[in-house]
C-alpha positions as CSV (number, residue, x, y, z in Angstrom):
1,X,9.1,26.5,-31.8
2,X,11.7,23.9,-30.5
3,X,8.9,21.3,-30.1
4,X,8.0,21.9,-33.6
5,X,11.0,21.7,-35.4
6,X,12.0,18.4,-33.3
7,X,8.9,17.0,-34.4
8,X,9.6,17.9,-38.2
9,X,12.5,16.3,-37.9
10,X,11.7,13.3,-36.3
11,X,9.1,13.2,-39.2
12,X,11.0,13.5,-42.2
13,X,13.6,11.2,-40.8
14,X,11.3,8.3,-40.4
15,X,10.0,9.2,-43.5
16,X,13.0,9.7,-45.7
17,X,15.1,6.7,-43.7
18,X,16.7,3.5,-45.8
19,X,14.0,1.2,-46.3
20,X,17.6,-1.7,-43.6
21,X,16.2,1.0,-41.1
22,X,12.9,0.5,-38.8
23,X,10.0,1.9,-39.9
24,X,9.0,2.6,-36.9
25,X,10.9,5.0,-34.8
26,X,9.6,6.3,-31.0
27,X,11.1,9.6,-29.6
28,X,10.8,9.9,-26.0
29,X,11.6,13.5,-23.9
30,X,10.7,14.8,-20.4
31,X,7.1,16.6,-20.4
32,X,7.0,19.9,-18.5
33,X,3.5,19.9,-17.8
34,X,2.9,16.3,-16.4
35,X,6.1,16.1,-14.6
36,X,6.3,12.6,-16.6
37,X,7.4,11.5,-20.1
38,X,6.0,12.4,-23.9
39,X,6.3,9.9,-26.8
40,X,5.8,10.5,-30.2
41,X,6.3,6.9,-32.4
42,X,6.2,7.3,-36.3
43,X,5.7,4.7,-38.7
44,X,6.0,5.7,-42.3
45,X,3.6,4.6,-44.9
46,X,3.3,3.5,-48.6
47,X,2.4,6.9,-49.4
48,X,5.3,9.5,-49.9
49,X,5.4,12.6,-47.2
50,X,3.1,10.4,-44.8
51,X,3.4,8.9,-41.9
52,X,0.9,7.1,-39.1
53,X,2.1,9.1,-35.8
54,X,1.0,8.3,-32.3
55,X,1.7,10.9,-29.7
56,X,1.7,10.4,-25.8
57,X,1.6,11.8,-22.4
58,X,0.8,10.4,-19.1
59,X,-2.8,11.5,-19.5
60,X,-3.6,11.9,-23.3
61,X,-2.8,9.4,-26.4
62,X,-3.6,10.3,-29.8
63,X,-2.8,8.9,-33.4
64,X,-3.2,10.6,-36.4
65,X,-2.3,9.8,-40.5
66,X,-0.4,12.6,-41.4
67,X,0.2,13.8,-45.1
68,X,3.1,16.9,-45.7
69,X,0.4,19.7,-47.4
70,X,2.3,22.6,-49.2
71,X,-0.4,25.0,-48.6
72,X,-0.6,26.9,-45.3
73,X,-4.3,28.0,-45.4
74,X,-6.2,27.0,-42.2
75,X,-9.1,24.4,-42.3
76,X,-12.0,23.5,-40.4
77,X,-12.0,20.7,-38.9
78,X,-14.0,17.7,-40.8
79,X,-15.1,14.7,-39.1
80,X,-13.5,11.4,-40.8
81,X,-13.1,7.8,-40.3
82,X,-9.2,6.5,-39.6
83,X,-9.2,2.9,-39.8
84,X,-6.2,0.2,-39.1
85,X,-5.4,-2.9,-39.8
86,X,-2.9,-4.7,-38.2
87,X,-2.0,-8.3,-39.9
88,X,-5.0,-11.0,-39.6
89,X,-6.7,-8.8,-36.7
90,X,-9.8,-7.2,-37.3
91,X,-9.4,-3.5,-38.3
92,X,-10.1,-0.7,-35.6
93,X,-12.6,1.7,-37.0
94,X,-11.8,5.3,-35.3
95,X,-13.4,8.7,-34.7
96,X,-11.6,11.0,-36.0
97,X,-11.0,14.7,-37.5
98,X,-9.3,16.1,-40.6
99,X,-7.2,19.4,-39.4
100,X,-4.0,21.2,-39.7
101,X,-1.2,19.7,-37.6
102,X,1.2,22.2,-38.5
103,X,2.3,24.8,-41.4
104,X,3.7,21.5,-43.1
105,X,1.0,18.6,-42.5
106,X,-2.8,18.1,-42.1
107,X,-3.4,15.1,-40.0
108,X,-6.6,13.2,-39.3
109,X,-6.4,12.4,-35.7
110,X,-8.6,10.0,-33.3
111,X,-8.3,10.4,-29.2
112,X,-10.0,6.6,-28.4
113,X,-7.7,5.6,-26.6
114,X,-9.3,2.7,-25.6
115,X,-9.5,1.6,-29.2
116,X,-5.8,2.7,-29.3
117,X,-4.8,0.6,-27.0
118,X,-6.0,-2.5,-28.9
119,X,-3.7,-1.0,-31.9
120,X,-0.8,-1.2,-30.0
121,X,-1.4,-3.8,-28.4
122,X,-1.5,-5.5,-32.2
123,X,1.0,-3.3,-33.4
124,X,3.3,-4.9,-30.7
125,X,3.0,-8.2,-32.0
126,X,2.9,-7.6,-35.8
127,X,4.3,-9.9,-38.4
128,X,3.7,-8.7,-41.9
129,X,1.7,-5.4,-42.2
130,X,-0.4,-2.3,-41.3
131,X,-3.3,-1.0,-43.6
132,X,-4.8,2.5,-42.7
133,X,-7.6,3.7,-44.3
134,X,-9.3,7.1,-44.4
135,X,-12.9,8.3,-45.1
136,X,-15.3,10.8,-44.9
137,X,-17.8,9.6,-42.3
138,X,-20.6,8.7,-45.2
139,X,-17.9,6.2,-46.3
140,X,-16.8,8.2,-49.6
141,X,-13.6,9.8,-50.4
142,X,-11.6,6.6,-49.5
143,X,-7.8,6.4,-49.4
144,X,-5.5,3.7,-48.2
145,X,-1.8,2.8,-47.5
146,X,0.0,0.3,-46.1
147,X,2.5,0.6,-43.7
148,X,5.9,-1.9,-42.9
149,X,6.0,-3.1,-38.8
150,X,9.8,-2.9,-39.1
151,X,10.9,-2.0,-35.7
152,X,7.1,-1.6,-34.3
153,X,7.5,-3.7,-31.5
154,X,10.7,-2.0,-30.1
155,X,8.8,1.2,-30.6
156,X,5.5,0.5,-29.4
157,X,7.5,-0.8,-26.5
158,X,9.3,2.1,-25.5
159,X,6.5,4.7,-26.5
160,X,3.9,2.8,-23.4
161,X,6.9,2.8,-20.9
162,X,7.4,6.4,-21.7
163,X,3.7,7.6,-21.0
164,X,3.1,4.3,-18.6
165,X,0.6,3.1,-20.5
166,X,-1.3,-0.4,-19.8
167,X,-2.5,-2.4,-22.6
């Protein structure tokens, strides 16, 4: 319940934050299980009540787009496309899953984290810009936002100290 509501908050403050504030924000805390660290790192997107979020551990990484949902009902999970862009690079098609994060967001998440990597990697040196795209995995119902990499590299910084991750 703790975990939850930190998370919320982290959320809506990244997304509701001044546009003179970063746009990307990492939260770092002791995991119990690993007897290592957790990250989460948001970065909010053109889209209101969304956010991209990357979460860590020191065996798991995950990103998801997330998008606040008012309805509570439960989903099954659909298989989708999440795609990034990150400046000039090329964009980092991903495997991923419409679901329910939580009783306030659905989330489509992808656990390559090889191909993760690669977008943090790029995220760490961005100039100008993040595009994310979503699809359904025969290429229709297509949605995309762009995202501001104020503050990214700071953030991508602390959030693969935090789970020691090597890019």
């Amino acid at each position: 319940m703790v975990k939850n509501n930190i998370i919320k908050l982290s959320i809506i403050a990244a997304l509701f934050s001044p546009l003179a504030h970063a746009q990307w924000v990492t939260n770092v805390e002791d995991d119990l299980f690993s007897g290592g660290k957790k990250a989460m790192m948001i970065g909010s997107v053109s889209s209101e009540n969304s956010a991209i979020v990357f979460d860590c551990t020191k065996s798991e990484l995950t990103a998801a787009y997330i998008e606040m949902d008012k309805t509570t009902e439960s989903i099954s999970e659909i298989p989708m496309d999440l795609i990034m862009k990150v400046d000039g690079n090329s964009p980092v098609k991903l495997d991923a899953a419409l679901s329910r994060r939580n009783v306030q967001f659905l989330q489509i998440q992808s656990d390559d984290s090889d191909q993760l990597k690669v977008l943090l990697k790029q995220l760490q040196g961005a100039k100008s810009k993040v595009l994310v795209g979503v699809q359904l995995k025969n290429g229709e119902g297509q949605n995309s936002f762009s995202a501001n990499v104020s503050g990214s590299t700071s953030a991508v910084n602390g959030f693969i100290k935090a789970c020691e991750i090597t890019l």
